[in-house]
TIZA-361892 format. One record per residue (C-alpha): y, z, x; residue number from 1; residue in one letter. Coordinates in steps of 0.2 Angstrom, whole numbers, always signed. Layout:
{mimi {Y Z X} NUM A}
...
//
This chain:
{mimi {+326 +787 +199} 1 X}
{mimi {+327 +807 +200} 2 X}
{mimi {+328 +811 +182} 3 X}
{mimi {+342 +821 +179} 4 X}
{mimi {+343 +842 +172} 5 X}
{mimi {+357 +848 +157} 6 X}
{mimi {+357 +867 +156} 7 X}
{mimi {+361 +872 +139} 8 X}
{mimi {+372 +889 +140} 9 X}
{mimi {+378 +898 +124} 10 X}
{mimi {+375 +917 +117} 11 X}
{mimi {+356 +917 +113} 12 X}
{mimi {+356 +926 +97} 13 X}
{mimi {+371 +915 +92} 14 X}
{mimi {+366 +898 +94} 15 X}
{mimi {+346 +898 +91} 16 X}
{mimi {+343 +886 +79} 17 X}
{mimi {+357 +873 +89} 18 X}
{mimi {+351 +876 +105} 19 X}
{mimi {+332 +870 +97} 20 X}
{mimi {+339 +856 +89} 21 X}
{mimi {+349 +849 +102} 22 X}
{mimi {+333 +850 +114} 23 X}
{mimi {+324 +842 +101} 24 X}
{mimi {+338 +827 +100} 25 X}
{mimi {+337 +826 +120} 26 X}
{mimi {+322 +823 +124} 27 X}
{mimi {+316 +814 +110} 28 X}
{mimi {+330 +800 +108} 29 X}
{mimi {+324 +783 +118} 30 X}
{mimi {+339 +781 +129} 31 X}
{mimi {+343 +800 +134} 32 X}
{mimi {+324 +804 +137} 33 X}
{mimi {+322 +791 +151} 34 X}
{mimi {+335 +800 +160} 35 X}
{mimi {+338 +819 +157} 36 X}
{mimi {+326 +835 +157} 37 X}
{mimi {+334 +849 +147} 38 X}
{mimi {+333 +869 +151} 39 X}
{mimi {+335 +880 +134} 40 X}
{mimi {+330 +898 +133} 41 X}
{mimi {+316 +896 +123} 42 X}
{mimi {+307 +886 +135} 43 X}
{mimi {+307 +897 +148} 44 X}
{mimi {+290 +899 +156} 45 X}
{mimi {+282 +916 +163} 46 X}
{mimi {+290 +923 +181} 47 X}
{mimi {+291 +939 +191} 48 X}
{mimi {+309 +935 +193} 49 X}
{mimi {+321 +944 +180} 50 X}
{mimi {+328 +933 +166} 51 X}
{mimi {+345 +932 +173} 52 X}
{mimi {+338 +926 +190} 53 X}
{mimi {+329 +910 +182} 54 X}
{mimi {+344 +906 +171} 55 X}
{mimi {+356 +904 +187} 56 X}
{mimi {+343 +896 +197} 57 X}
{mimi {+343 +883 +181} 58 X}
{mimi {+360 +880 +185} 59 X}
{mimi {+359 +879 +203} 60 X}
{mimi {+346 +866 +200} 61 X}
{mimi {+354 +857 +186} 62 X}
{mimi {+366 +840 +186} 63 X}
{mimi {+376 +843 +170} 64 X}
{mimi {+380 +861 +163} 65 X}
{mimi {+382 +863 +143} 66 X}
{mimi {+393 +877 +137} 67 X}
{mimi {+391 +882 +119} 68 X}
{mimi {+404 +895 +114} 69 X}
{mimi {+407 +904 +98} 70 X}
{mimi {+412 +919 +91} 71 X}
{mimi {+400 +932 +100} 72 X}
{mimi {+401 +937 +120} 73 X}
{mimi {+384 +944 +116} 74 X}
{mimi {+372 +955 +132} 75 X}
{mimi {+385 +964 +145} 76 X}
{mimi {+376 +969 +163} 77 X}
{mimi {+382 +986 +170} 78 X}
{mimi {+397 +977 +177} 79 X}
{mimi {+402 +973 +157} 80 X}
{mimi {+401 +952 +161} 81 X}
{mimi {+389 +943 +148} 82 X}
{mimi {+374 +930 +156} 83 X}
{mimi {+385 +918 +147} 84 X}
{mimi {+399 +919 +160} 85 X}
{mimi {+389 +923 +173} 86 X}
{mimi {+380 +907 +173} 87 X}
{mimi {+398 +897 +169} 88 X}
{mimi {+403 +905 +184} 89 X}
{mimi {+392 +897 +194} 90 X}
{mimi {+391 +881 +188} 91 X}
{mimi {+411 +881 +194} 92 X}
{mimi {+407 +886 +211} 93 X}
{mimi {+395 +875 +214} 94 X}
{mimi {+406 +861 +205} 95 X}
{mimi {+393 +855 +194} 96 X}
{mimi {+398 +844 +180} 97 X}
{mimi {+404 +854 +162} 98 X}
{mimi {+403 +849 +148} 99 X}
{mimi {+409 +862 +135} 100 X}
{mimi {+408 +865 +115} 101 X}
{mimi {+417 +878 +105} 102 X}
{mimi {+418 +881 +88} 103 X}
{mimi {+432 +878 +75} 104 X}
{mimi {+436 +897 +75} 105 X}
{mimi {+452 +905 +79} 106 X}
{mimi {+456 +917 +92} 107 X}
{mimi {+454 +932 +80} 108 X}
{mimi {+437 +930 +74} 109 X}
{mimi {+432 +929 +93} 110 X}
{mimi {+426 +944 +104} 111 X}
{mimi {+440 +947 +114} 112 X}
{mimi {+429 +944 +129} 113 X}
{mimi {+421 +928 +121} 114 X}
{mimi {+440 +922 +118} 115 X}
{mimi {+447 +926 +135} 116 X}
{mimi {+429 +915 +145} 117 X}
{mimi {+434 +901 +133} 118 X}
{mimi {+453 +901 +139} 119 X}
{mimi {+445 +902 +156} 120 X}
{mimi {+435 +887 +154} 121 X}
{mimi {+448 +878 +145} 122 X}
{mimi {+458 +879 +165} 123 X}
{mimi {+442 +870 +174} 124 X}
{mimi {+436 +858 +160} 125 X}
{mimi {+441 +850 +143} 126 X}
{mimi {+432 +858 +128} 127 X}
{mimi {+428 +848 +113} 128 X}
{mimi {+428 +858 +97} 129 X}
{mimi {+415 +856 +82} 130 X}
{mimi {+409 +862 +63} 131 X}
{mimi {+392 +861 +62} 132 X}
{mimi {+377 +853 +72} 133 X}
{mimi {+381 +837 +67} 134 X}
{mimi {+397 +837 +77} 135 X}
{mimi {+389 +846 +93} 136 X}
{mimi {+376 +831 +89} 137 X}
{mimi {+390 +817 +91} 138 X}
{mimi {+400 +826 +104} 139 X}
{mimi {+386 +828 +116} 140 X}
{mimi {+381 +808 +113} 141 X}
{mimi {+398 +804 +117} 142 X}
{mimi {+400 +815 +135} 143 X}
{mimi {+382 +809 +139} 144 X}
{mimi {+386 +791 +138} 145 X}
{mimi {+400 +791 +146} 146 X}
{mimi {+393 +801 +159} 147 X}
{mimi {+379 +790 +161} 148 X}
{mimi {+392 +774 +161} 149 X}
{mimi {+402 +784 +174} 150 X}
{mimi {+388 +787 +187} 151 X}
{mimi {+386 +770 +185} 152 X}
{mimi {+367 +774 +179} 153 X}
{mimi {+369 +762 +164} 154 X}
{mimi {+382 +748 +165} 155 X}
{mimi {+392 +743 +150} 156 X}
{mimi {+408 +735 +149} 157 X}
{mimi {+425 +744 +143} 158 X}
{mimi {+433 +740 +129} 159 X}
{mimi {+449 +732 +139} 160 X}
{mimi {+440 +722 +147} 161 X}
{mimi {+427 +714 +133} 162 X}
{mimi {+429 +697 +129} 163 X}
{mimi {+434 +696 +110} 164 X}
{mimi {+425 +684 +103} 165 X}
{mimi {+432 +669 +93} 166 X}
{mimi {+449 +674 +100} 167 X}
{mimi {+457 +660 +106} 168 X}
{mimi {+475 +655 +117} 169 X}
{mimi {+481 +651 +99} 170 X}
{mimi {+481 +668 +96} 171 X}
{mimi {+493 +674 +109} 172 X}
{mimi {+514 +673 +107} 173 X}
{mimi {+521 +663 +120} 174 X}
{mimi {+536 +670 +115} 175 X}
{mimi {+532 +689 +118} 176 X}
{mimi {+525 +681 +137} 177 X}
{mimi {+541 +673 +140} 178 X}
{mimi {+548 +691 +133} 179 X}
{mimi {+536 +701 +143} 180 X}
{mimi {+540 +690 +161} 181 X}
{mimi {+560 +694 +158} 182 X}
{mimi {+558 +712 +153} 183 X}
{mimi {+545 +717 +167} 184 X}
{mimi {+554 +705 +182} 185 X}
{mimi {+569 +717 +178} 186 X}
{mimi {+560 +732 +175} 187 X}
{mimi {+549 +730 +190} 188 X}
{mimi {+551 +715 +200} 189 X}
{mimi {+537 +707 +189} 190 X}
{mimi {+534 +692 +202} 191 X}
{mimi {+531 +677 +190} 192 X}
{mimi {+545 +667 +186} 193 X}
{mimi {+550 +660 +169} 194 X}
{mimi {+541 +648 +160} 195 X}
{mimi {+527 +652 +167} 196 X}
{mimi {+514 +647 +156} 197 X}
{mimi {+503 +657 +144} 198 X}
{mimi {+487 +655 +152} 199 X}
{mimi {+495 +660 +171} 200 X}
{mimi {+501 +675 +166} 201 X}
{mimi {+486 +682 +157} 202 X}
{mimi {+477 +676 +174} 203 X}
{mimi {+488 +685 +185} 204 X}
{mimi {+486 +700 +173} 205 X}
{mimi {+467 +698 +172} 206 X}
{mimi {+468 +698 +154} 207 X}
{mimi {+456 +681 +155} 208 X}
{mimi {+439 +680 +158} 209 X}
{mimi {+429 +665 +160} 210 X}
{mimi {+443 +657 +151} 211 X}
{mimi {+441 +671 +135} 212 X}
{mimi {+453 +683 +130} 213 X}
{mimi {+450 +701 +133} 214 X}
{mimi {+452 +714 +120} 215 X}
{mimi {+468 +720 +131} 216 X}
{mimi {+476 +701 +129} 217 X}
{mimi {+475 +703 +110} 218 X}
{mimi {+483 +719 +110} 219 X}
{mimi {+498 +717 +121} 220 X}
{mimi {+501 +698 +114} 221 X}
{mimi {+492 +693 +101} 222 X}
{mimi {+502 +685 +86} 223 X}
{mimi {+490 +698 +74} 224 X}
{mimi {+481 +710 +84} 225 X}
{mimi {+478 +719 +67} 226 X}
{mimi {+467 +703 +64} 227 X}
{mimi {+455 +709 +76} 228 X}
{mimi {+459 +726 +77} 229 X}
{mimi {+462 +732 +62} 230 X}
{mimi {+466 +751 +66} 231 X}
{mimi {+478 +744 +81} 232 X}
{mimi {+494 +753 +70} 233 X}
{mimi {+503 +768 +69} 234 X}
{mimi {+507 +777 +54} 235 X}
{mimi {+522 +785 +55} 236 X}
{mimi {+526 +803 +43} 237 X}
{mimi {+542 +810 +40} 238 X}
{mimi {+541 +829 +31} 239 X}
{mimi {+557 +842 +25} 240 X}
{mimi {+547 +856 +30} 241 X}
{mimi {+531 +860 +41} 242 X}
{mimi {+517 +857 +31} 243 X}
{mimi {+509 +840 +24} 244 X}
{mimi {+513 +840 +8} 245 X}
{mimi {+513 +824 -4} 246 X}
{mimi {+525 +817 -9} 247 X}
{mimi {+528 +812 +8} 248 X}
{mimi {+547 +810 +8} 249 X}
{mimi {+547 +795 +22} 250 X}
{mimi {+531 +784 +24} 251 X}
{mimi {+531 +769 +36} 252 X}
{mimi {+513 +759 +43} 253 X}
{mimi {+518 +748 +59} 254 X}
{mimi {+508 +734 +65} 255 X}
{mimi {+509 +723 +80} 256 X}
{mimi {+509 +721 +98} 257 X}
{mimi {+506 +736 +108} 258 X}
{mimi {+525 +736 +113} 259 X}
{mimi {+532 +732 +97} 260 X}
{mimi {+519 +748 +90} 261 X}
{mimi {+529 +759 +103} 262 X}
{mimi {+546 +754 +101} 263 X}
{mimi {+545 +754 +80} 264 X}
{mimi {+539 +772 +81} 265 X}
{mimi {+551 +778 +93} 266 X}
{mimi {+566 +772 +83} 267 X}
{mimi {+558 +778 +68} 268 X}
{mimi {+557 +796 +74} 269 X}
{mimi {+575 +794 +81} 270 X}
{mimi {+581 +789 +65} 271 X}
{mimi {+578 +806 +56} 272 X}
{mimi {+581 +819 +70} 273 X}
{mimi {+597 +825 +74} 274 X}
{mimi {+609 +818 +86} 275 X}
{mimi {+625 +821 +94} 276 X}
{mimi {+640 +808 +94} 277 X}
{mimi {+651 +810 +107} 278 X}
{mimi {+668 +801 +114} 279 X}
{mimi {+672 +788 +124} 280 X}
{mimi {+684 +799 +133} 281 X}
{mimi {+673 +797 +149} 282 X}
{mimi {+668 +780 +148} 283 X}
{mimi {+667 +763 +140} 284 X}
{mimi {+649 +768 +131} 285 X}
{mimi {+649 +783 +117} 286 X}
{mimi {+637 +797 +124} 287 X}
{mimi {+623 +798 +111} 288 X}
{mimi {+611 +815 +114} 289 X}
{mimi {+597 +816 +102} 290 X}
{mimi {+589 +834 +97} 291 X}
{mimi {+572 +829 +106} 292 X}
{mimi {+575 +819 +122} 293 X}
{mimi {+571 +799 +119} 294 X}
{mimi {+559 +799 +134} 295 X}
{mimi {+550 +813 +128} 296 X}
{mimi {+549 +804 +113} 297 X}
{mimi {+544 +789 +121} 298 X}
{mimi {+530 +794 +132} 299 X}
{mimi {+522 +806 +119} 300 X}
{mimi {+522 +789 +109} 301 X}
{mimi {+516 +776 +124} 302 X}
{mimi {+502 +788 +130} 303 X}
{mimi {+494 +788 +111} 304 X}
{mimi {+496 +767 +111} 305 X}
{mimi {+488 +766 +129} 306 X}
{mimi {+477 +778 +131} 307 X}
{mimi {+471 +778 +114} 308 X}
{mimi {+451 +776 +110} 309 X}
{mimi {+450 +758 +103} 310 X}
{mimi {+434 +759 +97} 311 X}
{mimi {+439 +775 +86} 312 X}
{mimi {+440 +768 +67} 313 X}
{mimi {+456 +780 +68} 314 X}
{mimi {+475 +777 +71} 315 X}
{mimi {+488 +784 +80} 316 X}
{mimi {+499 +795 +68} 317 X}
{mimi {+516 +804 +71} 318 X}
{mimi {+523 +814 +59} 319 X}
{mimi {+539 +824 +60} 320 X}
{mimi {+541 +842 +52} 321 X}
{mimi {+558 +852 +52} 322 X}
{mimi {+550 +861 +65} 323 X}
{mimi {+542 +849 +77} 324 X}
{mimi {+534 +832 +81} 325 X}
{mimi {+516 +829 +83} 326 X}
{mimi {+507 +813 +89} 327 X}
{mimi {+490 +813 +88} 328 X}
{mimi {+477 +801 +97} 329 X}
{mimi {+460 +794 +92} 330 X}
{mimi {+455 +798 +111} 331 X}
{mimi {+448 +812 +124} 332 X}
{mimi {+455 +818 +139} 333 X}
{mimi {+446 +810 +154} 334 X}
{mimi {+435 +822 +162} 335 X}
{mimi {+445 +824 +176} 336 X}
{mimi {+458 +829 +167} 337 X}
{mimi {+463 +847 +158} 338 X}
{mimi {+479 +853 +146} 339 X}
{mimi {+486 +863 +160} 340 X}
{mimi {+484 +848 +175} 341 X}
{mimi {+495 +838 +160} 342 X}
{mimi {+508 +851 +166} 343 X}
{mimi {+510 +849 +184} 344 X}
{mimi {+508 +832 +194} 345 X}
{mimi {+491 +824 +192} 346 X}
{mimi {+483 +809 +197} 347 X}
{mimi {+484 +795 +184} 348 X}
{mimi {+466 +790 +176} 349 X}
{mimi {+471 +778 +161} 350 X}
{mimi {+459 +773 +149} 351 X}
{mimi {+462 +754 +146} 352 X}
{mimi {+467 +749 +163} 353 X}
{mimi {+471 +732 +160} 354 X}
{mimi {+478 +738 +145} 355 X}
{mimi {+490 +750 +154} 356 X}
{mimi {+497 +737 +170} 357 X}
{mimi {+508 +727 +156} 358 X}
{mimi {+516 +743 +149} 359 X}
{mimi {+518 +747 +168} 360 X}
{mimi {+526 +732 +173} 361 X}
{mimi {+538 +731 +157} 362 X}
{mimi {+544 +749 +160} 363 X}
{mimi {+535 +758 +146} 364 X}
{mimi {+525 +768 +158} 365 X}
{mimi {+525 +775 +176} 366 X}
{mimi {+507 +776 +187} 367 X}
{mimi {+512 +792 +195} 368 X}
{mimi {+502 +806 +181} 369 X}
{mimi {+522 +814 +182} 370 X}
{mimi {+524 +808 +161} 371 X}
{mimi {+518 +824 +154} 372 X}
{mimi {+526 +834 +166} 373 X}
{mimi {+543 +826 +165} 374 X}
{mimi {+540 +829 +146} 375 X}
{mimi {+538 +846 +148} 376 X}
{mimi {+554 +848 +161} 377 X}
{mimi {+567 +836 +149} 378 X}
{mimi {+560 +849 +135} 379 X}
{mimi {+566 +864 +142} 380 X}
{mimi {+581 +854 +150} 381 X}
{mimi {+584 +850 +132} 382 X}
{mimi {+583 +868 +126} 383 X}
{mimi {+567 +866 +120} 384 X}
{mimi {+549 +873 +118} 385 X}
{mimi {+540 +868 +133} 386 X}
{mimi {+527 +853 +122} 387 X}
{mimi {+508 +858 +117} 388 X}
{mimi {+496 +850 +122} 389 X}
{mimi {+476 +852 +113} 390 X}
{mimi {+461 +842 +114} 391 X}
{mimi {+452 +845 +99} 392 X}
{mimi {+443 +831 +91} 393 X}
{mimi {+456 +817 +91} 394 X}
{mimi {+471 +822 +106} 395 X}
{mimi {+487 +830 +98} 396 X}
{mimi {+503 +832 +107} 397 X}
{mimi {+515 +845 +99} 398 X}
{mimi {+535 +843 +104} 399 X}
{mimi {+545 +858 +96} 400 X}
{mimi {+562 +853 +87} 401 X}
{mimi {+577 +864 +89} 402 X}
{mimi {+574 +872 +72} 403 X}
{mimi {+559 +880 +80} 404 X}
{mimi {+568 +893 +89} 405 X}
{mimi {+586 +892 +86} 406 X}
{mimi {+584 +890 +65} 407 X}
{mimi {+597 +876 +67} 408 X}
{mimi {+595 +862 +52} 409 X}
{mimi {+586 +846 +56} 410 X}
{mimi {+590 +826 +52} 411 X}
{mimi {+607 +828 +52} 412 X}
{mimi {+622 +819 +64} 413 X}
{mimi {+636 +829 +73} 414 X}
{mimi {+651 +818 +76} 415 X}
{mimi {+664 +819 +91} 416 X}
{mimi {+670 +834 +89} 417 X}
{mimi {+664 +845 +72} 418 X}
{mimi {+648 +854 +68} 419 X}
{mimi {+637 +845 +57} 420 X}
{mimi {+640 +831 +42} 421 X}
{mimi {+638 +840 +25} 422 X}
{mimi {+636 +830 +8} 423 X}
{mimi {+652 +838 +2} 424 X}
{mimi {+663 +829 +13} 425 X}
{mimi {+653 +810 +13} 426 X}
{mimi {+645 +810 -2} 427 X}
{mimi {+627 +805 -1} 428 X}
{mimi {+628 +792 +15} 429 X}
{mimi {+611 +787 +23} 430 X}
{mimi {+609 +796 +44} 431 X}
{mimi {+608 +779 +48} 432 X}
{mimi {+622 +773 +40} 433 X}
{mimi {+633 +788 +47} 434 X}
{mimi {+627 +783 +63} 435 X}
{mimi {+634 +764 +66} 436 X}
{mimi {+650 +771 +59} 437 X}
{mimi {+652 +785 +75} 438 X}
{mimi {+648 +773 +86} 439 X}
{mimi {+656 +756 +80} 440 X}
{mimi {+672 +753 +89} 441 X}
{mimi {+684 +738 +87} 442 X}
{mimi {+673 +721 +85} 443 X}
{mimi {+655 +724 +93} 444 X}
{mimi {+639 +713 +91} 445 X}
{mimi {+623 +720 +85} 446 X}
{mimi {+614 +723 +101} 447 X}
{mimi {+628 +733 +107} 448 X}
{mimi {+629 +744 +94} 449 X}
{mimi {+608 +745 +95} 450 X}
{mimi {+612 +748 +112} 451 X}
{mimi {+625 +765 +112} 452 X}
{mimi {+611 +771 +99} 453 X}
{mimi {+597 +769 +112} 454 X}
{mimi {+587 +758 +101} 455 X}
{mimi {+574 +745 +105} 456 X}
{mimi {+566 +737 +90} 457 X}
{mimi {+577 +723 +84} 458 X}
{mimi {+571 +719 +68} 459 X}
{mimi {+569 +739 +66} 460 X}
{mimi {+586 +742 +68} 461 X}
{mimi {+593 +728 +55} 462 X}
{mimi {+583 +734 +42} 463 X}
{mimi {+588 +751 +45} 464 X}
{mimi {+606 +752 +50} 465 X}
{mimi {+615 +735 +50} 466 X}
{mimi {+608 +731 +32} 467 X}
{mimi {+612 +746 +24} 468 X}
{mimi {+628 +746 +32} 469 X}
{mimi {+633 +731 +27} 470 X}
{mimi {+627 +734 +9} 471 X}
{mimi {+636 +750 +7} 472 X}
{mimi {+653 +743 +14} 473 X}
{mimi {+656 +754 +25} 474 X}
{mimi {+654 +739 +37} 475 X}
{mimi {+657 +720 +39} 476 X}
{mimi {+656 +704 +48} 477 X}
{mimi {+669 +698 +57} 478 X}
{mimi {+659 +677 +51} 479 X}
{mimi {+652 +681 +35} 480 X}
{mimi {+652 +665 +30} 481 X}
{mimi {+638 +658 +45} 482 X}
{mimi {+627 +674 +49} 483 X}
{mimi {+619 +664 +64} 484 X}
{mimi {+636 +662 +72} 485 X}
{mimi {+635 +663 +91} 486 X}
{mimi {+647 +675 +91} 487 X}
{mimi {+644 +687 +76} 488 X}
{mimi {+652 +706 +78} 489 X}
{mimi {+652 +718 +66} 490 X}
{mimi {+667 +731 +62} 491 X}
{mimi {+671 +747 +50} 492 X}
{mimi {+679 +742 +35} 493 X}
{mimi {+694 +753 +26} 494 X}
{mimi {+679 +763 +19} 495 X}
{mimi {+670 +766 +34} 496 X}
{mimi {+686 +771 +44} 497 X}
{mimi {+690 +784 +30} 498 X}
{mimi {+671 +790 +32} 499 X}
{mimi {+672 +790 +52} 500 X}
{mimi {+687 +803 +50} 501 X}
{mimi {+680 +812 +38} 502 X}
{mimi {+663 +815 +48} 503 X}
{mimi {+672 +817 +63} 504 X}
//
């Protein structure tokens, strides 16, 4: 096959001894020397043509284009523009594929003009930041390999589709499939019935192969995904102001299928921001607005789960400050993808696609590439921050609490119809505690009152709001004498009626 030409571009001066290097790595390592030839400065023979003539020729003739940026905007031609720019300009009008690397600098230790062609880049291609040669080393491996698996010039299977090995069908739930056929026939028209058996669903789903389990099958409805994948978790941060600082005040590590992943963290971020706590003066259910919007929330959370790099020995991690949320995500953007298309409408390019088509179906996500942009829309409906987006070496999603602009105080519940709940007036009462007590009306069963709190996780919400409750006795059975009775509710007791008037 034509062997295929990477232009290295970066300031000459600049990255000399990087740009030697990574030449030396190209053409010496077994499996990239077979297929590329690599243009750097220093290899440039004699010629009657002016430098900045054979450098854009380079790129007219290469297949992959390699930006290093830095801190330097180095040689200006009469027209003030470096050869730098000149030759990424090219390589975007003649639609060549970009690969670009900038350092771990900020903005003000660039040139103006090196600082304003990297924001320029950053609107045609998805940079990768690095420290040293060792990460440019490991970041070039990555975009090389995954160019070559794209091109289709080497084949290897992706991770969701792998066979896990050893895994058997007495690793799957047949609980969570009989959960997952309800849930995604009522979400989506799912088109298996009930009962259908284990091993037909995961067929239909294309999570079997040769009659093995793929990595995806583990993942969405294994009994202990951890078992085999052991950094399938979310750990979950909780801070009073906005930097990390230990003690870390609220500290949870959830484990489990990919849905119960998503629905733990959710609830667990919507258990420590604010939230308002309406009436039922317009209808049977209370109205319940949380600070941050739940689906922004939800899809910040679903995207890191899915579209997550399993192969990364990282974890997705959430922590809340009082000034914002982030998520961030062992993972890349795909290359068709840049922060400011997350924005707008896009097309949808998921990462694990078998891996995606459950959450699909059970309503967790949509196939549309409209998730970010929604976010960015319920945010500013929301009186919010439009959300931050960067690609740096893991993929961080920044959602901006209300405190961020408006200096209001964070983790706290507002009840029907007073400004917020102060210490003062109900002593030291957990948020979660506050908030069975506004919404609990007459005799309701558990699910109902998860319910008016727009809760998902089951087991989440009994450790968290009726078990404290309970305890506290600001609430009580209505059979406490049978806890499994068919009919169970829960209701205020004296003490919690006093505390619902005082709070609202």
């Amino acid at each position: 096959m034509e062997r295929l030409r990477i232009f290295i571009s970066s300031v000459q001066t600049e990255f000399a001894t990087e740009r030697k290097q990574l030449w030396e790595y190209l053409t010496s390592d077994p499996l990239f020397g077979q297929f590329f030839d690599t243009f750097i400065f220093e290899n440039l023979p004699a010629s009657n043509q002016t430098v900045q003539q054979v450098y854009l020729e380079e790129v007219r003739k290469c297949n992959i284009y390699l930006g290093i940026f830095g801190k330097d905007y180095g040689y200006e031609d009469e027209e003030g523009i470096s050869p730098t720019e000149r030759e990424f300009d090219e390589a975007v009008r003649l639609s060549k594929t970009k690969l670009l690397f900038v350092t771990n600098h900020n903005k003000t230790e660039r040139h103006p003009k090196e600082a304003a062609l990297i924001t320029k880049a950053e609107k045609e291609v998805v940079r990768k930041m690095f420290s040293n040669f060792s990460d440019l080393k490991a970041g070039v491996y990555a975009s090389l390999i995954k160019y070559l698996v794209d091109k289709e010039i080497i084949r290897t299977v992706p991770f969701d589709t792998a066979v896990k090995q050893n895994a058997t069908l007495s690793d799957i739930d047949d609980e969570r499939i009989q959960w997952f056929i309800s849930t995604a026939r009522t979400k989506r028209g799912f088109p298996l019935q009930s009962g259908t058996s284990t091993e037909q669903v995961l067929t239909h789903l294309n999570l079997l192969t040769d009659n093995k389990l793929t990595n995806s099958a583990i993942l969405l409805f294994g009994k202990q995904p951890q078992k085999y994948f052991i950094t399938s978790e979310v750990k979950c941060a909780h801070f009073h102001g906005t930097e990390i600082i230990k003690p870390i005040p609220s500290y949870q590590v959830y484990k489990g299928d990919v849905f119960k992943l998503v629905d733990q963290t959710v609830d667990f971020v919507l258990a420590k921001i604010n939230v308002q706590v309406g009436t039922r003066s317009e209808g049977v259910q209370v109205p319940v607005s949380y600070e941050i919007p739940r689906a922004v929330i939800a899809e910040a959370i679903v995207n890191a789960v899915v579209h997550r790099d399993y192969t990364s020995t990282g974890s997705v991690q959430v922590m809340l400050f009082s000034d914002r949320l982030e998520v961030w995500n062992p993972g890349q953007l795909p290359p068709n993808l840049t922060i400011p298309l997350l924005k707008i409408t896009h097309g949808s390019f998921p990462a694990n696609p078998l891996l995606a088509e459950p959450m699909f179906f059970a309503g967790y996500i949509e196939r549309l590439g409209t998730g970010t942009k929604d976010m960015v829309r319920l945010c500013k409906d929301a009186g919010l921050k439009e959300p931050d987006f960067k690609q740096e070496d893991l993929f961080k999603v920044i959602i901006w609490r209300k405190s961020a602009s408006t200096g209001q105080p964070t983790g706290q519940v507002t009840g029907e119809a007073t400004g917020e709940v102060s210490g003062e007036v109900t002593g030291e009462v957990a948020e979660e505690i506050k908030r069975v007590v506004l919404v609990l009306k007459g005799e309701m069963k558990r699910a109902d009152i998860q319910k008016e709190l727009d809760l998902k996780h089951d087991d989440f919400f009994r450790l968290n709001y009726i078990i404290p409750a309970l305890e506290s006795g600001f609430v009580e059975m209505t059979h406490p004498d049978n806890l499994t009775h068919p009919n169970q509710k829960y209701r205020l007791t004296p003490k919690g009626i006093e505390l619902k008037k005082k709070i609202s």
